[in-house]
N, CA, C and O atoms as a GROMACS GRO file, in nm:
protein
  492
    1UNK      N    1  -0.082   0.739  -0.188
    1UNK     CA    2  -0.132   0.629  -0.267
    1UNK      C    3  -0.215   0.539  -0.176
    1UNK      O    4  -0.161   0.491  -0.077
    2UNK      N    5  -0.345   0.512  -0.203
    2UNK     CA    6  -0.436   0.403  -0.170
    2UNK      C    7  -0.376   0.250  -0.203
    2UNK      O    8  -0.349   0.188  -0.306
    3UNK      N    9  -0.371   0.221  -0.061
    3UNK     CA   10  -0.292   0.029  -0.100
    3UNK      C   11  -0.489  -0.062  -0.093
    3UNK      O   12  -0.562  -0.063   0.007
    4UNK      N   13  -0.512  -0.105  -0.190
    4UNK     CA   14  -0.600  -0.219  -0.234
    4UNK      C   15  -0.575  -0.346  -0.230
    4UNK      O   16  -0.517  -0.394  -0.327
    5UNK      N   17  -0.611  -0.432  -0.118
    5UNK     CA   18  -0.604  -0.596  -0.114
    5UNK      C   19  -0.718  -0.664  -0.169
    5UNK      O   20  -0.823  -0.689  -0.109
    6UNK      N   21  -0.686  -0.698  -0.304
    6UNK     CA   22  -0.767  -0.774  -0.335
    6UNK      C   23  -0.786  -0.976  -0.285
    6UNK      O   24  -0.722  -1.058  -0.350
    7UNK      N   25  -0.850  -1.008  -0.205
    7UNK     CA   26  -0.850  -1.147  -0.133
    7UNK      C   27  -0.971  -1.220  -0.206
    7UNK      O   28  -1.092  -1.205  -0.224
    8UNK      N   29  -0.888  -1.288  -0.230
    8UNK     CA   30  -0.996  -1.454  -0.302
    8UNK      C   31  -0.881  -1.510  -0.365
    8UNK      O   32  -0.767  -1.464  -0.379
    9UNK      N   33  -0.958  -1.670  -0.416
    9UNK     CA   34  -0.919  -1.776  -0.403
    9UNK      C   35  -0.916  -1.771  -0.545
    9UNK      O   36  -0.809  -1.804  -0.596
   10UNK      N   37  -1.000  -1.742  -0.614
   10UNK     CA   38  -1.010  -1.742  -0.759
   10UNK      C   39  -0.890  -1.659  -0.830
   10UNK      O   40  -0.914  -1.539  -0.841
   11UNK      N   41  -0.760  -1.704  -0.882
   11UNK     CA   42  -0.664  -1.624  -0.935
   11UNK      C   43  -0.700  -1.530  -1.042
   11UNK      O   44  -0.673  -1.410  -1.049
   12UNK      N   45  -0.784  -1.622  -1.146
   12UNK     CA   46  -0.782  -1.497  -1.302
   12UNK      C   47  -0.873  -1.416  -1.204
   12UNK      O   48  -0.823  -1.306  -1.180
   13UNK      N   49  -0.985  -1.436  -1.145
   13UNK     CA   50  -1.061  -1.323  -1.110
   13UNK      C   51  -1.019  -1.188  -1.008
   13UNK      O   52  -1.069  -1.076  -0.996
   14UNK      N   53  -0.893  -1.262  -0.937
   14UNK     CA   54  -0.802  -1.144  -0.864
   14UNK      C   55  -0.754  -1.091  -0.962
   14UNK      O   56  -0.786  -0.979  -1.000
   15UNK      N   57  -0.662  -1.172  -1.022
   15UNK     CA   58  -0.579  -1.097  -1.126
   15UNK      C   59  -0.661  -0.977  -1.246
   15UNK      O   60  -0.632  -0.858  -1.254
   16UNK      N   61  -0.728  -1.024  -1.300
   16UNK     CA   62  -0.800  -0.926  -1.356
   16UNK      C   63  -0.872  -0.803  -1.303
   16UNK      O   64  -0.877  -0.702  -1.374
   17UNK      N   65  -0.928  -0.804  -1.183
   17UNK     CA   66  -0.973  -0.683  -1.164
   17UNK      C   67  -0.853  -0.601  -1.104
   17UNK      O   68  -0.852  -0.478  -1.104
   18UNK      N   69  -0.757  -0.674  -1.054
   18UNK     CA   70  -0.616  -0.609  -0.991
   18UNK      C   71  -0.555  -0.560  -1.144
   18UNK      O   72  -0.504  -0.448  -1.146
   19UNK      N   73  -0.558  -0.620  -1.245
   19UNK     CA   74  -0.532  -0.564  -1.365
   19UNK      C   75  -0.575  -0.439  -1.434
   19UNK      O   76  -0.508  -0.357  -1.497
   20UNK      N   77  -0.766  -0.446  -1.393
   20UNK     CA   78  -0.798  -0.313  -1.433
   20UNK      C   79  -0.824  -0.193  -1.328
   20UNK      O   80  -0.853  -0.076  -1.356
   21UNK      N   81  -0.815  -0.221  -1.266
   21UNK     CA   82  -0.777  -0.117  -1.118
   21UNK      C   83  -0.670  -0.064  -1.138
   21UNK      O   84  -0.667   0.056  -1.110
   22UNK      N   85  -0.545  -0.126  -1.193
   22UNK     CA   86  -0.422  -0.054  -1.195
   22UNK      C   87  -0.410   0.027  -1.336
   22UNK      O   88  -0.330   0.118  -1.360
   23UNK      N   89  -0.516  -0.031  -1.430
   23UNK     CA   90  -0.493   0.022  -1.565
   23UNK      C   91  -0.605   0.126  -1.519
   23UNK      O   92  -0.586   0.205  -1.611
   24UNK      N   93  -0.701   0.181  -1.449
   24UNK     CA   94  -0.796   0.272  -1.401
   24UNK      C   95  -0.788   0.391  -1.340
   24UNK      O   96  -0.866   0.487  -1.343
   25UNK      N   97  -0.633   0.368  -1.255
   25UNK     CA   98  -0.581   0.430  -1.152
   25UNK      C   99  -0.480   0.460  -1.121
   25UNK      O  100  -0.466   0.403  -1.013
   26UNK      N  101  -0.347   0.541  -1.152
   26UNK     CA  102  -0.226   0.539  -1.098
   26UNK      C  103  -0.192   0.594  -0.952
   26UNK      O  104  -0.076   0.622  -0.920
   27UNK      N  105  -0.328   0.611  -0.846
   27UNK     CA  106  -0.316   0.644  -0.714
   27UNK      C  107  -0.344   0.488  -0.633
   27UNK      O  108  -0.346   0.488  -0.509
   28UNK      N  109  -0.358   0.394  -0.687
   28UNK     CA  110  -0.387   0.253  -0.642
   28UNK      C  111  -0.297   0.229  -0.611
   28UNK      O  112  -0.199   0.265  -0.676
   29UNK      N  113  -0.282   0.141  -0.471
   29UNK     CA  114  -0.095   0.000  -0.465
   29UNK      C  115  -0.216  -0.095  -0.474
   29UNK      O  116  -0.307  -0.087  -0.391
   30UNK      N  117  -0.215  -0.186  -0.576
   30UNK     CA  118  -0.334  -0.275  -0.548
   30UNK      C  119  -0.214  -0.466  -0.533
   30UNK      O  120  -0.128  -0.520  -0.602
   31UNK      N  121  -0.267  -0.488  -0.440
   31UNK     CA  122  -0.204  -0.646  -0.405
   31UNK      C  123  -0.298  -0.727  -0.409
   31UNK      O  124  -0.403  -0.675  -0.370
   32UNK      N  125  -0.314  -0.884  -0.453
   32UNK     CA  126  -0.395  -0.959  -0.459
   32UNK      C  127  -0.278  -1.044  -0.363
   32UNK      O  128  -0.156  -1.045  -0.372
   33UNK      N  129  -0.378  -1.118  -0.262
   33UNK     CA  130  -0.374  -1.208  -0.158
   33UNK      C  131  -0.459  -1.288  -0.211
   33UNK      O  132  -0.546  -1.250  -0.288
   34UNK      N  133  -0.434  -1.460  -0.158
   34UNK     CA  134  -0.515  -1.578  -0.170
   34UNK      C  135  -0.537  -1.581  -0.009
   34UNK      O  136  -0.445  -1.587   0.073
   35UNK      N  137  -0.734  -1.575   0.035
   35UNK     CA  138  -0.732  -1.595   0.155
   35UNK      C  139  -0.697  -1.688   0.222
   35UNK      O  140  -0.712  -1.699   0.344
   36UNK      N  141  -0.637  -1.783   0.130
   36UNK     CA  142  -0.639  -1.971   0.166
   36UNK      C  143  -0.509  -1.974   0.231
   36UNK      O  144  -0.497  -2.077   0.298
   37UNK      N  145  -0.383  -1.877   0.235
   37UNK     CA  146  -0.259  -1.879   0.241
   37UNK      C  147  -0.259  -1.866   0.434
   37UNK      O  148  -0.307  -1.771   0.495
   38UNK      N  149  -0.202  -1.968   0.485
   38UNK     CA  150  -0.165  -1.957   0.630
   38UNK      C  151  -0.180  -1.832   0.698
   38UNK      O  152  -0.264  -1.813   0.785
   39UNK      N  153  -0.091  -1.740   0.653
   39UNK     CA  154  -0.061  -1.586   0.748
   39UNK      C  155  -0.156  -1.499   0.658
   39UNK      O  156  -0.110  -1.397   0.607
   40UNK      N  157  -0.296  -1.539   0.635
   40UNK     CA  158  -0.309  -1.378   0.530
   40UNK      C  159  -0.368  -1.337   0.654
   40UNK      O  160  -0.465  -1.364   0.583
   41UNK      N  161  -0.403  -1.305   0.747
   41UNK     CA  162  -0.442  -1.186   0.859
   41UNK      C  163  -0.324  -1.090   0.902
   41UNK      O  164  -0.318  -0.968   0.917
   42UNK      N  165  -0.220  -1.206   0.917
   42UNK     CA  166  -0.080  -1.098   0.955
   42UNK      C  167   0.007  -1.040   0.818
   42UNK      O  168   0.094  -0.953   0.820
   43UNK      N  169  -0.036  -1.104   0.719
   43UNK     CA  170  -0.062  -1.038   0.580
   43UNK      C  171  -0.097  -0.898   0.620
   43UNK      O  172  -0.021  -0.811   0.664
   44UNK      N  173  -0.238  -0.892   0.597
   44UNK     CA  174  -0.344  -0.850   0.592
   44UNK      C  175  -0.247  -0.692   0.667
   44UNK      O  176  -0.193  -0.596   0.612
   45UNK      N  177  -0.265  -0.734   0.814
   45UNK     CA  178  -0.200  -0.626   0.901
   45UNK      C  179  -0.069  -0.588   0.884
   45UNK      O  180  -0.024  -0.478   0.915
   46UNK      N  181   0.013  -0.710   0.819
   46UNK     CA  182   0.168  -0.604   0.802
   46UNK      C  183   0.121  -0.466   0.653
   46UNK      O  184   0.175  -0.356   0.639
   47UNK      N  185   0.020  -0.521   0.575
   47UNK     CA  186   0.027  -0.427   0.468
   47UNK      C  187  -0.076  -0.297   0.525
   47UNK      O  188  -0.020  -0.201   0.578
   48UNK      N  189  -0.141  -0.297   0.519
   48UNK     CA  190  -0.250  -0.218   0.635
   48UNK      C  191  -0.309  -0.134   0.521
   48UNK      O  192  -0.299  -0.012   0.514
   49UNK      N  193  -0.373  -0.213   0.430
   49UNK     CA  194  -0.491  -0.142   0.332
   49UNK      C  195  -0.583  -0.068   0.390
   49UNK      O  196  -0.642  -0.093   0.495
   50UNK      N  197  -0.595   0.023   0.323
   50UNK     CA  198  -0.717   0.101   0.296
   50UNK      C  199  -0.825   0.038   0.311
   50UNK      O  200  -0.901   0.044   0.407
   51UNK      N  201  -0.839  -0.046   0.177
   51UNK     CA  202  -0.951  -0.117   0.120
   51UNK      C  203  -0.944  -0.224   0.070
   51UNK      O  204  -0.879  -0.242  -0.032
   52UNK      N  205  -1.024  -0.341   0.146
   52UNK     CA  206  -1.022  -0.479   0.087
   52UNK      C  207  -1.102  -0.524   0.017
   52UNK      O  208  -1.209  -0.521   0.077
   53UNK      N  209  -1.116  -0.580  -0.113
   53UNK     CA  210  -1.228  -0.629  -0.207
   53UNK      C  211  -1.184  -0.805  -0.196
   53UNK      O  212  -1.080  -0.862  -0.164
   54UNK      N  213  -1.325  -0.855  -0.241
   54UNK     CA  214  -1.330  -0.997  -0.221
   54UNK      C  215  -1.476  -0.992  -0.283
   54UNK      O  216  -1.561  -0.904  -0.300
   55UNK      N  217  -1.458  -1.188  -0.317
   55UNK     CA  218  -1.612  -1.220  -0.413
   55UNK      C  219  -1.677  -1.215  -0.340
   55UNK      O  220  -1.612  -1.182  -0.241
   56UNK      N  221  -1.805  -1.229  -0.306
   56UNK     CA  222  -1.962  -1.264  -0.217
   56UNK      C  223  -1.961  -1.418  -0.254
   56UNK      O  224  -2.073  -1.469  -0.241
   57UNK      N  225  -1.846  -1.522  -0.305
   57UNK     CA  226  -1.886  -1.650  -0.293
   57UNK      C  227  -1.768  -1.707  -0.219
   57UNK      O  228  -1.752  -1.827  -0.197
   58UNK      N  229  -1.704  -1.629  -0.190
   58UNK     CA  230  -1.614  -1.685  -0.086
   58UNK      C  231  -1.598  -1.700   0.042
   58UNK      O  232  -1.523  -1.652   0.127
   59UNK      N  233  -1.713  -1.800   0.039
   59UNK     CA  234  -1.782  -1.860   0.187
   59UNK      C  235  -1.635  -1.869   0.272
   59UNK      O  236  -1.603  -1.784   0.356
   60UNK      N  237  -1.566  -1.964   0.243
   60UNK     CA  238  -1.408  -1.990   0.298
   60UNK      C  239  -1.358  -1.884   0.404
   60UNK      O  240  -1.325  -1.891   0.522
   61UNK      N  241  -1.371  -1.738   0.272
   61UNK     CA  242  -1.286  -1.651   0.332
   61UNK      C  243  -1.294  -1.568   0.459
   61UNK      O  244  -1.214  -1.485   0.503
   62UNK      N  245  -1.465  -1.632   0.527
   62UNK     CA  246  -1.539  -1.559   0.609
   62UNK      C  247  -1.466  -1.665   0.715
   62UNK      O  248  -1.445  -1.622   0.828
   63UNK      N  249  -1.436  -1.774   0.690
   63UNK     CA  250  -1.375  -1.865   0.837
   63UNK      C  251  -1.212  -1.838   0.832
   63UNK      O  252  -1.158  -1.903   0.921
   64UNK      N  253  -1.131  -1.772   0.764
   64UNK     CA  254  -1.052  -1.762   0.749
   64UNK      C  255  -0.979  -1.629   0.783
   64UNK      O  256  -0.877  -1.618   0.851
   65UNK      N  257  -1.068  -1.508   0.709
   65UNK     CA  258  -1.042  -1.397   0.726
   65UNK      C  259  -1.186  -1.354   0.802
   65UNK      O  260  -1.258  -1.314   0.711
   66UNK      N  261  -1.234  -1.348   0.887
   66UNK     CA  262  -1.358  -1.242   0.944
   66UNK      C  263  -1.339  -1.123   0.972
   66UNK      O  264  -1.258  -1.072   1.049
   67UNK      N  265  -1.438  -1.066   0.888
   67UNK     CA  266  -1.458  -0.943   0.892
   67UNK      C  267  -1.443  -0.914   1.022
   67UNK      O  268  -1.335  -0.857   1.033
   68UNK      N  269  -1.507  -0.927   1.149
   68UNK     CA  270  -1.462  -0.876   1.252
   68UNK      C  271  -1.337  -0.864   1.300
   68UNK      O  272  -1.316  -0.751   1.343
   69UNK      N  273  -1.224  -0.955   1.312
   69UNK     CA  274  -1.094  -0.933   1.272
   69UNK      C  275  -1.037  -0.874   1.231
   69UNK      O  276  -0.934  -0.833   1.284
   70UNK      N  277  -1.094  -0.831   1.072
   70UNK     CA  278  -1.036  -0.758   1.010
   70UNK      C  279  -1.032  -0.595   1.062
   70UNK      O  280  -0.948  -0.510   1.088
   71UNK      N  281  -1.171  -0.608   1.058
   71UNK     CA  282  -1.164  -0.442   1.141
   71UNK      C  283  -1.155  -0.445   1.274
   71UNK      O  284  -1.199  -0.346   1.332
   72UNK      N  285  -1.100  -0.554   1.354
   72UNK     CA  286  -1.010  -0.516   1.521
   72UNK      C  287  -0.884  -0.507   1.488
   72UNK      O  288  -0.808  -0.468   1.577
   73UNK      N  289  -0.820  -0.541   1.341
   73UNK     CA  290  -0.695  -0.566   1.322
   73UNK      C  291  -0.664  -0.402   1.238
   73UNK      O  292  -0.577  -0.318   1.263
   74UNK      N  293  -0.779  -0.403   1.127
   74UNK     CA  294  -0.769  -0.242   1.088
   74UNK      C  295  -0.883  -0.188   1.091
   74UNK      O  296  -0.989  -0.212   1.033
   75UNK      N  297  -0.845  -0.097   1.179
   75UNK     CA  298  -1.024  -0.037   1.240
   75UNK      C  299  -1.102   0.030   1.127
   75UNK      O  300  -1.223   0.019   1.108
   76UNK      N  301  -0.992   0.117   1.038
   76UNK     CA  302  -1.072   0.237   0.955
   76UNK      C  303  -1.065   0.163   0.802
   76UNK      O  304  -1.001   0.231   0.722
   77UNK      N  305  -1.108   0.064   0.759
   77UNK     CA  306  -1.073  -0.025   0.670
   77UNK      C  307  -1.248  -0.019   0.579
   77UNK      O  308  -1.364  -0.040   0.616
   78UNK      N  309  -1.207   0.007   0.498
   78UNK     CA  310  -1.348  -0.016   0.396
   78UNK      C  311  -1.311  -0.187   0.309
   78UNK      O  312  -1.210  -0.229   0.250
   79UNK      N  313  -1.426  -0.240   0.334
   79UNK     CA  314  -1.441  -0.349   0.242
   79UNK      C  315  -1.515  -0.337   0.106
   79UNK      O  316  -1.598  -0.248   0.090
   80UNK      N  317  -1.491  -0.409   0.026
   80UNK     CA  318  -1.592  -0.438  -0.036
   80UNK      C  319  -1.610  -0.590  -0.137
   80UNK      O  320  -1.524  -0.645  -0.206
   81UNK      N  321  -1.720  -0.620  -0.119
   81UNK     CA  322  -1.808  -0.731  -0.167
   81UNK      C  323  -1.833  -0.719  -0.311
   81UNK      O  324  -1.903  -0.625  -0.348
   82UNK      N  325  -1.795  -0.785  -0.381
   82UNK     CA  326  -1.823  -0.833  -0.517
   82UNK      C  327  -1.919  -0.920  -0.527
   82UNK      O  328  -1.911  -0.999  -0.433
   83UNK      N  329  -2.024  -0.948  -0.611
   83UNK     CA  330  -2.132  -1.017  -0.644
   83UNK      C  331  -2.054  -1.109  -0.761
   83UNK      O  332  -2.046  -1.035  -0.859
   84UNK      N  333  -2.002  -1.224  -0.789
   84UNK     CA  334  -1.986  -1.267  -0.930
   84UNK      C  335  -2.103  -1.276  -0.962
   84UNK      O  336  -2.100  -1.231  -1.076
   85UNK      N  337  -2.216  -1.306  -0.939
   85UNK     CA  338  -2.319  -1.347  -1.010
   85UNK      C  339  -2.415  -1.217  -1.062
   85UNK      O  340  -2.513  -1.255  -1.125
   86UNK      N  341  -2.402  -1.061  -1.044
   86UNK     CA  342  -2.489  -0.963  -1.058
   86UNK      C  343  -2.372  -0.868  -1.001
   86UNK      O  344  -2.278  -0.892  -0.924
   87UNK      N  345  -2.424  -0.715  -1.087
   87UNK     CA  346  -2.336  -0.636  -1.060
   87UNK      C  347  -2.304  -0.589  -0.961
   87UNK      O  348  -2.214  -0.505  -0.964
   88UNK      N  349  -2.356  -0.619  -0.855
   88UNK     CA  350  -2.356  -0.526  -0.722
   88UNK      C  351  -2.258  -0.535  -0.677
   88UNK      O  352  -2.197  -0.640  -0.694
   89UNK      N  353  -2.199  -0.425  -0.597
   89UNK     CA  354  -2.128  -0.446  -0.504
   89UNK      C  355  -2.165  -0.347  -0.357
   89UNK      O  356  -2.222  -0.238  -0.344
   90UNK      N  357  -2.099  -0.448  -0.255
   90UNK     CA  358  -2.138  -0.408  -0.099
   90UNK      C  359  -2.007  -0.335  -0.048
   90UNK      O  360  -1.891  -0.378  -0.047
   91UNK      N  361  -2.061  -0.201   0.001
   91UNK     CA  362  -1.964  -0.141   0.101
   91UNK      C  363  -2.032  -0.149   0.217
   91UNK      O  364  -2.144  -0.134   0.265
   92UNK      N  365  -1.814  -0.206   0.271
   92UNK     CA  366  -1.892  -0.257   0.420
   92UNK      C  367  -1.769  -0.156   0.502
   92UNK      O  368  -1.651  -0.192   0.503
   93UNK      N  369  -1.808  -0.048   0.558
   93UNK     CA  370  -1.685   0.026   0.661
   93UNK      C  371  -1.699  -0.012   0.810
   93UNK      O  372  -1.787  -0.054   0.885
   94UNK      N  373  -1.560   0.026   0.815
   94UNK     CA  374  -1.529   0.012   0.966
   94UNK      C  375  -1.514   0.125   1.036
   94UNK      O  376  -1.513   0.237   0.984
   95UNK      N  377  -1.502   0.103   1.156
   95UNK     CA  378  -1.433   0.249   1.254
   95UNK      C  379  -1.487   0.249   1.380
   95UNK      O  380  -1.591   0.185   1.399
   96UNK      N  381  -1.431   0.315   1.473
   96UNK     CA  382  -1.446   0.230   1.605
   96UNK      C  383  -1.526   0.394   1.679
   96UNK      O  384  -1.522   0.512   1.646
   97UNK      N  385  -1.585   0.328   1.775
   97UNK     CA  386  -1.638   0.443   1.881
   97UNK      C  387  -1.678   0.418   2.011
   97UNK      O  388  -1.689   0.298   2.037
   98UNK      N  389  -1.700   0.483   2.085
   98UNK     CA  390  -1.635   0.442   2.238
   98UNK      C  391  -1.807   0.494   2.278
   98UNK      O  392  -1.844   0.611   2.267
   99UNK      N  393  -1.902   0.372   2.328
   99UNK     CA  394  -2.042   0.388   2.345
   99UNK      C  395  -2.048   0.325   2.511
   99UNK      O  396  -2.029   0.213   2.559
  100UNK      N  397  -2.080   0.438   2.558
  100UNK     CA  398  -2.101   0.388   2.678
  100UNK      C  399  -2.246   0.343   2.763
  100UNK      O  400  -2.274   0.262   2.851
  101UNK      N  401  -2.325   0.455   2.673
  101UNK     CA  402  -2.458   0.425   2.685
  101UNK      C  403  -2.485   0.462   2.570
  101UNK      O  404  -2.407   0.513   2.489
  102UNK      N  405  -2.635   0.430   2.552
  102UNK     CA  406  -2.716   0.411   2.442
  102UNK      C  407  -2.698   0.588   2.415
  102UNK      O  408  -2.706   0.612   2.294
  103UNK      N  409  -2.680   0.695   2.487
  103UNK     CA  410  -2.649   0.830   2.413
  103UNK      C  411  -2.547   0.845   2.343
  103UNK      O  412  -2.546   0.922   2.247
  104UNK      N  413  -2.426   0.766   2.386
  104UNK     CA  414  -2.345   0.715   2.259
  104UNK      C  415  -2.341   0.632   2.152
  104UNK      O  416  -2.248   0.600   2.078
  105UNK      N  417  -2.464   0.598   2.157
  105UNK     CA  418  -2.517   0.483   2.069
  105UNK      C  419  -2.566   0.585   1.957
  105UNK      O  420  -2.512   0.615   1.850
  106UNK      N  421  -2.678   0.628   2.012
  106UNK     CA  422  -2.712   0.742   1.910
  106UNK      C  423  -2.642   0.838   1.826
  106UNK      O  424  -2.655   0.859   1.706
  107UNK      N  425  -2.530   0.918   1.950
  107UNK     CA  426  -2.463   1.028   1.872
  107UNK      C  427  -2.386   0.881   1.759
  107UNK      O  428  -2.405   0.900   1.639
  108UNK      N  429  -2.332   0.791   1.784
  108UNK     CA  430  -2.235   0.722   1.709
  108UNK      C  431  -2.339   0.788   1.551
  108UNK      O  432  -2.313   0.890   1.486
  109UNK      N  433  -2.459   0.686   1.526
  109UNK     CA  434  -2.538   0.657   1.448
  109UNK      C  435  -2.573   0.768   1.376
  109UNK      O  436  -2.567   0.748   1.255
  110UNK      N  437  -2.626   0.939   1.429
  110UNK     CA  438  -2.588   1.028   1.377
  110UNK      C  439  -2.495   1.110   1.301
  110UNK      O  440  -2.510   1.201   1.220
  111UNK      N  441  -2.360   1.028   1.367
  111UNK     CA  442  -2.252   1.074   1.309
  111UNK      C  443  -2.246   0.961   1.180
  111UNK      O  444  -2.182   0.998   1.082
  112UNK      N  445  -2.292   0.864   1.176
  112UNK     CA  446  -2.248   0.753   1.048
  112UNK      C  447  -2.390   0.815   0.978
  112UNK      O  448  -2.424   0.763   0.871
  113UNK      N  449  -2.427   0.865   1.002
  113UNK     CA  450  -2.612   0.862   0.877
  113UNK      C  451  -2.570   0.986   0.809
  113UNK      O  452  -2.590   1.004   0.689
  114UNK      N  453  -2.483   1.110   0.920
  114UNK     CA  454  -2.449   1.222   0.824
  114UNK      C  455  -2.346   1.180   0.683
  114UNK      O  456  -2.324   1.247   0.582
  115UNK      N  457  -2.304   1.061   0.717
  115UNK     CA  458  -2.155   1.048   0.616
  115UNK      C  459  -2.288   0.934   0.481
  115UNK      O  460  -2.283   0.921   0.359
  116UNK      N  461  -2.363   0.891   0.563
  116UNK     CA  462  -2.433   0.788   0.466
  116UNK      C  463  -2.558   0.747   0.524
  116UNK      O  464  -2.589   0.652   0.596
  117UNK      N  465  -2.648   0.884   0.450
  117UNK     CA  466  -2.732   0.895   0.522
  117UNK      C  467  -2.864   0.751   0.520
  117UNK      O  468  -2.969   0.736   0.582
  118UNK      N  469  -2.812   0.690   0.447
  118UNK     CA  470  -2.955   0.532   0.415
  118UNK      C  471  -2.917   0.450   0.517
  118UNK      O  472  -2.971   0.339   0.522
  119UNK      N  473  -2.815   0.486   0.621
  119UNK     CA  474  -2.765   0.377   0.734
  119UNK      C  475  -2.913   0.446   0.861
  119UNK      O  476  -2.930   0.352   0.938
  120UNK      N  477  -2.972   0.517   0.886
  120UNK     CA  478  -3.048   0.560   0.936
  120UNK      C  479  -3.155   0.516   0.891
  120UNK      O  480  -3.242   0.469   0.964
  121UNK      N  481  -3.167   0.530   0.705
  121UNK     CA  482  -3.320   0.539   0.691
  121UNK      C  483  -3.361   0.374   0.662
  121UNK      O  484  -3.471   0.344   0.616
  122UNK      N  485  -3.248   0.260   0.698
  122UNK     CA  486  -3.258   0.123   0.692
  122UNK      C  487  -3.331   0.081   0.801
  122UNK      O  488  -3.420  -0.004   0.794
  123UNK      N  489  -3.282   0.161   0.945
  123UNK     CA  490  -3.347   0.094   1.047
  123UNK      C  491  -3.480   0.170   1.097
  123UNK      O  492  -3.548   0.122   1.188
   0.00000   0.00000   0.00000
């Protein structure tokens, strides 16, 4: 089973998509966290999601929870970004690799463009 942290501040809007995620999916553990809550990093790491979703207006949650954190805390962790205002949403992955020189720079980048290949054709 895939554990899903849903983080924001906005309750009906956790609650509801944590509502239809679970009505979508019976391979989901989906948890809604408020990023505003003292311990949500050691939250965050005692539950050790998969995948974290959150709004794109929750400026807050970026001084609170940072993404960089998040993925030193869980390396192989997919995010994703909700737009309230337009449908989009942003996948943001993690995962770690050991670059010592820029030839590990490359192979890294090869190895991420084979899995998704528009991470190449961006830069």
């Amino acid at each position: 089973m895939k554990k899903v942290v849903v983080l924001t501040d906005y309750s009906l809007l956790a609650q509801g998509i944590a509502s239809r995620l679970r009505q979508s999916s019976r391979s989901l553990e989906v948890v809604v966290l408020d990023f505003r809550q003292a311990d949500v990093m050691n939250e965050l790491v005692r539950l050790q999601p998969q995948v974290v979703i959150y709004g794109s207006r929750d400026v807050e949650q970026s001084d609170r929870c940072p993404l960089g954190s998040l993925f030193n805390a869980l390396p192989n962790l997919t995010v994703i970004e909700l737009s309230l205002d337009s449908s989009n949403i942003q996948l943001i992955r993690g995962g770690q690799y050991n670059a010592a020189d820029c030839t590990d720079l490359v192979s890294m980048l090869e190895d991420v463009s084979g899995k998704y290949p528009e991470v190449l054709a961006s830069i």
